[in-house]
C-alpha positions in Angstrom: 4.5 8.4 -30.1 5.7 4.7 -30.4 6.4 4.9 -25.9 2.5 5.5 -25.4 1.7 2.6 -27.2 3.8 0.7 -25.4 3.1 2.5 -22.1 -0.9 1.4 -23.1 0.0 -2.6 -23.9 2.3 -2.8 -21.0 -0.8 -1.7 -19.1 -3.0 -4.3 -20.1 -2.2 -7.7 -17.9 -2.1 -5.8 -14.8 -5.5 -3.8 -15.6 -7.1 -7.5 -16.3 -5.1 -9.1 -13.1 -6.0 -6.4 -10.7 -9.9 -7.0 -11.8 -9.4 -10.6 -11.4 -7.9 -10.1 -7.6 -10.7 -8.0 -6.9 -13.2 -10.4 -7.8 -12.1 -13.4 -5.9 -11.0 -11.2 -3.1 -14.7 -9.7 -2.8 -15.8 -13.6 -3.6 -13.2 -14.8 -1.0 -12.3 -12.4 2.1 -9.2 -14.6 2.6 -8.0 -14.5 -1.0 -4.2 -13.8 -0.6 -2.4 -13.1 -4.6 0.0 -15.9 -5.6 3.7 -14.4 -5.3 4.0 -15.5 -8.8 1.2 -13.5 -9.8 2.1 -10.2 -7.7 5.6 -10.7 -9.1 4.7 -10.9 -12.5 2.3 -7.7 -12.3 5.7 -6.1 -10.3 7.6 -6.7 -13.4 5.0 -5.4 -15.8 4.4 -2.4 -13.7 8.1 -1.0 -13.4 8.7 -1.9 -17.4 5.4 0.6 -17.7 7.1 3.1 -15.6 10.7 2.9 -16.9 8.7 3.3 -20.7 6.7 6.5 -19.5 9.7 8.0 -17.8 11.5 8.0 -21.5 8.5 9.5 -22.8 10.1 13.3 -21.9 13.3 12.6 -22.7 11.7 11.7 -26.4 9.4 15.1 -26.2 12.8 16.7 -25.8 14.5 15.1 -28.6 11.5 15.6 -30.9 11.4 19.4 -29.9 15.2 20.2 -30.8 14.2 17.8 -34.0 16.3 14.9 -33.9 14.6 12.2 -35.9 13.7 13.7 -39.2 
């Protein structure tokens, strides 16, 4: 239960970037996204997806009831 919460925080900063981006690039047709920025949201992104790839493998464990 403890990966979905993490899946939802992790999902956060890149929710509130990608708003951001949109803004200024509908404010700015030649808004380009820093590197630093896009790398950043990269990281955050594949952490979320390396988090919600575990979450099976912990429905799995659960249903053969490891953790009790």
């Amino acid at each position: 239960m403890a990966a979905f919460a993490v899946v939802g925080l992790l999902s956060i900063l890149p929710t509130i970037r990608f708003i951001s981006w949109n803004r200024q690039a509908v404010a700015n047709p030649s808004f380009l996204v820093p590197p630093a920025e896009l790398a950043s949201v990269k990281t955050y992104i594949r952490a979320e997806a390396f988090v919600f790839l575990l979450i099976p493998v912990f429905a799995a464990a659960m249903a053969r009831g490891y953790g009790y």
